[in-house]
C-alpha positions as CSV (number, residue, x, y, z in Angstrom):
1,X,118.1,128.9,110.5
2,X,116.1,128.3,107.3
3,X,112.4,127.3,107.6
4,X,111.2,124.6,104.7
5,X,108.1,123.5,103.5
6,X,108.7,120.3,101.6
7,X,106.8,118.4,99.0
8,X,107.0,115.4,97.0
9,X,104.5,115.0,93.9
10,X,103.6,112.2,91.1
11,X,103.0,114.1,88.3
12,X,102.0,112.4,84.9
13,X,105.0,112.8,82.7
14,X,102.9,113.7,79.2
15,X,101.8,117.0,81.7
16,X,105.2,118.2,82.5
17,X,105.0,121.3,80.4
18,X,101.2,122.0,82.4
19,X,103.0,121.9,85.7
20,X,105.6,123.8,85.1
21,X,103.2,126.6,83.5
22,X,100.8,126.5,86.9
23,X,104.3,126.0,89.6
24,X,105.1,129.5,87.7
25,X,101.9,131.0,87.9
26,X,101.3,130.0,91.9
27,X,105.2,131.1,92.0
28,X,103.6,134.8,92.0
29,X,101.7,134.6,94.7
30,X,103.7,132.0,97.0
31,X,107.1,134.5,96.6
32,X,104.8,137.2,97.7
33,X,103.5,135.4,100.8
34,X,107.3,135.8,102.4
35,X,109.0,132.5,100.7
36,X,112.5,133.2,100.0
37,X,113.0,130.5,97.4
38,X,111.0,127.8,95.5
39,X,112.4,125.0,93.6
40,X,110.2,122.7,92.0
41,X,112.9,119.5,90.6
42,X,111.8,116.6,88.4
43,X,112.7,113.4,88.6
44,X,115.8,112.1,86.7
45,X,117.5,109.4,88.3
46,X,114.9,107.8,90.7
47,X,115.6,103.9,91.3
48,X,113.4,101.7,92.3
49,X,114.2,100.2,96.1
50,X,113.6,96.9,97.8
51,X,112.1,98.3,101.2
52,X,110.8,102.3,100.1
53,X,111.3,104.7,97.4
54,X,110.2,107.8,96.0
55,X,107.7,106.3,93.7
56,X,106.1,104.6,96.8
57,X,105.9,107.3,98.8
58,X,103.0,108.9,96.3
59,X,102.1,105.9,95.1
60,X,103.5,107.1,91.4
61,X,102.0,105.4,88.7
62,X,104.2,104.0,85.5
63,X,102.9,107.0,83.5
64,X,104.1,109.4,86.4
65,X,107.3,111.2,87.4
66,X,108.0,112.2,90.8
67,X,108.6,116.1,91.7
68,X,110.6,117.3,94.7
69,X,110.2,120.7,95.7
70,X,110.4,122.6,98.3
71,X,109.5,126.5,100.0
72,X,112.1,128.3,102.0
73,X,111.3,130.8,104.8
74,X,113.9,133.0,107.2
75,X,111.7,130.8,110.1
76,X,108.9,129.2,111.1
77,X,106.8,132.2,112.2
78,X,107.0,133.4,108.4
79,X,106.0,130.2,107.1
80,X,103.2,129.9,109.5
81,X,101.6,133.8,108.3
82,X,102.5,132.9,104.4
83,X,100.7,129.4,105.0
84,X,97.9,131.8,106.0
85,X,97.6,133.6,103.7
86,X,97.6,131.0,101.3
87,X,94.9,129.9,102.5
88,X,92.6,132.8,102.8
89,X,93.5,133.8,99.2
90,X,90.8,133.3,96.4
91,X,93.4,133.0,93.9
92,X,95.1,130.0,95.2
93,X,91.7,128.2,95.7
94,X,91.1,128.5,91.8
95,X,94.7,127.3,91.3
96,X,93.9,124.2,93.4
97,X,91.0,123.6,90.9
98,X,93.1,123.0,87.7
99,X,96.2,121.2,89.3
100,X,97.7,118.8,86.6
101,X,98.4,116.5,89.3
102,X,96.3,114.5,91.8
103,X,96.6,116.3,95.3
104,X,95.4,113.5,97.1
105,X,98.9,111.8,96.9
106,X,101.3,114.6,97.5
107,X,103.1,114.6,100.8
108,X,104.4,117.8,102.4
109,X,105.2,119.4,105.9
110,X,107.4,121.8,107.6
111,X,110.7,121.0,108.6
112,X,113.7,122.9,110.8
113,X,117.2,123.4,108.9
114,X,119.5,121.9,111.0
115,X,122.6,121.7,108.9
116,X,123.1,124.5,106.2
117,X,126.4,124.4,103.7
118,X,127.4,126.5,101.2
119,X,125.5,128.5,98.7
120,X,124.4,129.1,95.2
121,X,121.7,127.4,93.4
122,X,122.8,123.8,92.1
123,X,121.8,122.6,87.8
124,X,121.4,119.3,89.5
125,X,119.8,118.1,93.2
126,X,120.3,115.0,95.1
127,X,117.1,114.4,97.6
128,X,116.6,112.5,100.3
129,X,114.3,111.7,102.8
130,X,114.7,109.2,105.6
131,X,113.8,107.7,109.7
132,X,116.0,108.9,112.5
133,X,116.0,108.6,115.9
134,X,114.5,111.5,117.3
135,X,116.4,110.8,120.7
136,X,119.9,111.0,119.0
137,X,118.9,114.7,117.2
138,X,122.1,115.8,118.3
139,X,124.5,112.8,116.8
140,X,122.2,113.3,113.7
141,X,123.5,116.7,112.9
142,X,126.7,116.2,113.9
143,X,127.0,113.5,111.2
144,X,125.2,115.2,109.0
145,X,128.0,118.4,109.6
146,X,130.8,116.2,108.5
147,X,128.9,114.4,105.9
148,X,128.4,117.5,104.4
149,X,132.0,118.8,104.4
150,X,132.6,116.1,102.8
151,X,129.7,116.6,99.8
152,X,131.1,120.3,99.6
153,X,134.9,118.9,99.1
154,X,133.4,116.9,95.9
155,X,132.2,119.8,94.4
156,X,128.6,120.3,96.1
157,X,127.3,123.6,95.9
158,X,124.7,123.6,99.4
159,X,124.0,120.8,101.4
160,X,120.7,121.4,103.7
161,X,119.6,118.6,105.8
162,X,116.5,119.6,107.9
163,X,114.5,118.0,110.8
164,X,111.0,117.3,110.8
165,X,108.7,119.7,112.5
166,X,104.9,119.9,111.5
167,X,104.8,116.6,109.6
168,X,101.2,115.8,109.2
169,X,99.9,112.5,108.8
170,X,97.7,112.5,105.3
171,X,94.5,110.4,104.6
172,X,96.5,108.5,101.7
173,X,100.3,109.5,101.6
174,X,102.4,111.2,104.4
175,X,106.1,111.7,105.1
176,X,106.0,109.3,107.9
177,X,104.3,106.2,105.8
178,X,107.2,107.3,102.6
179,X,110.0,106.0,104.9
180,X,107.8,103.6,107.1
181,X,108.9,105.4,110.5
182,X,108.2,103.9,113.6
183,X,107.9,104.7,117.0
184,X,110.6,107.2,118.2
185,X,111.3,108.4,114.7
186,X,111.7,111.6,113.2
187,X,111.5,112.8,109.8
188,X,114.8,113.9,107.9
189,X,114.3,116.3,104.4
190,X,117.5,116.7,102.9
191,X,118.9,117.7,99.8
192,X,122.4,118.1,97.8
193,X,122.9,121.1,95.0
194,X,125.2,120.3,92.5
195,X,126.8,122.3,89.5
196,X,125.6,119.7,87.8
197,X,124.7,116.0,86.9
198,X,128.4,115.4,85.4
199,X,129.8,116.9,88.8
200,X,127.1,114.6,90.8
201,X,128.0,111.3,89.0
202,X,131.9,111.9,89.1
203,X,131.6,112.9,93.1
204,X,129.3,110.0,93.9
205,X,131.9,107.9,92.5
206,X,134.6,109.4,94.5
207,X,132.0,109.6,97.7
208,X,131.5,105.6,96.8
209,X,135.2,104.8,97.1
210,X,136.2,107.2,100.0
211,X,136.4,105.5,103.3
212,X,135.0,108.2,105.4
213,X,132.2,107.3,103.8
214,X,131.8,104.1,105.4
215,X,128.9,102.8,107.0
216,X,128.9,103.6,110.5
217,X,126.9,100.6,112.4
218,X,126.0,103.0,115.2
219,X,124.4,105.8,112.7
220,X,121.2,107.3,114.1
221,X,118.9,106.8,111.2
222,X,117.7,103.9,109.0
223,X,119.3,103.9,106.0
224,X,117.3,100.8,104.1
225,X,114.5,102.6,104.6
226,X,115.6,106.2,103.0
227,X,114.7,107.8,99.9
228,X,117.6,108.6,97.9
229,X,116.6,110.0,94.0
230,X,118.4,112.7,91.7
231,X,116.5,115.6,90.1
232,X,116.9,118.4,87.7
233,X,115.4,122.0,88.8
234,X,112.1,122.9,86.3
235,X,111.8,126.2,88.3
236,X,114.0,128.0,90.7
237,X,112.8,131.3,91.9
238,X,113.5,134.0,94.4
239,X,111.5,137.2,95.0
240,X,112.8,139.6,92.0
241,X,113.9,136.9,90.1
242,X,112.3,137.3,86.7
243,X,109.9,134.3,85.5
């Protein structure tokens, strides 16, 4: 299954044009690198929560908006050689230089796709991020399965929930501190495509009243602690799209 590098970014919302114009230009060299697809969304409909929330988890100022993107790869073993490469590469060094966004806060890591639905690239992205119980992997995904089915018969366009694999643990901000995991806990990266955000807010309003989507006290993950936000794509690209 799919291999994903994900991110989450606060990014100061008077320098959105800026990061869009240097995603594009490291776009060139990342799609070269192996990456099937990168997506880099900005934040649209990101509330506020009582125990963690996206804003938290990079510590996003008032003046900020939170990014979620992430890299796709046919496996790990590509991601590992493109991560690399990256690396070794002079030109991504002086991209690192003039990033309109403070690094020091940005959280990424790989994850595994577990659960892949559907197809087509959504206008509109639902993302998530939470704890689960990395004895109960296999009660996860089938959840997650029928979840999804579910999303898809509202009008999602891909549903891609994906386990964490090589989640490091940063200086300031990390996956693990975002959703406040504990002992036993594993790292979920998730994310809903939609047509649209007219398609989102009419299915999420169906999803609200359907009773298969009802709570299940038994889940294996901690929903008051997961991220839940909505974002609209600012760059979308496979290798031989045109910029």
């Amino acid at each position: 299954m799919t291999y994903i590098e994900g991110f989450v970014t606060a990014v100061p919302t008077a320098k959105k044009s800026e990061y869009i114009a240097h995603a594009s230009q490291a776009a060139e060299l990342i799609l070269s690198y192996g990456t099937t697809r990168m997506v880099e969304s900005w934040g649209d409909d990101v509330p506020r929560g009582t125990v963690t929330d996206f804003q938290g988890a990079v510590l996003a100022r008032e003046d900020e908006t939170v990014v979620l993107s992430w890299f796709e790869y046919p496996d790990r073993a590509t991601r590992d050689a493109a991560t690399e490469k990256m690396m070794a590469d002079p030109r991504m060094e002086s991209m690192a230089d003039g990033m309109p966004f403070d690094g020091s806060r940005m959280i990424y890591g790989g994850f595994a796709a577990i659960v892949e639905q559907g197809g087509g690239r959504g206008r509109y992205i639902d993302g998530f991020i939470a704890p689960a119980r990395s004895s109960r992997r296999d009660d996860y995904v089938a959840g997650a399965e029928r979840t999804a089915a579910l999303f898809r018969e509202y009008g999602a366009l891909r549903v891609v929930e994906t386990w964490g694999d090589d989640v490091p643990d940063g200086k300031v901000t990390s996956f693990d501190r975002a959703v406040k995991a504990e002992a036993g806990e594993t790292v979920v990266y998730s994310w809903i495509e939609w047509p649209d955000k007219a398609v989102r807010d009419a299915a999420w309003e169906g999803l609200m009243a359907d009773p298969r989507m009802a709570p299940d006290p038994d889940r294996p993950f901690n929903g008051k602690r997961m991220l839940h936000a909505g974002f609209v794509p600012i760059l979308d690209l496979s290798p031989g799209d045109e910029g």
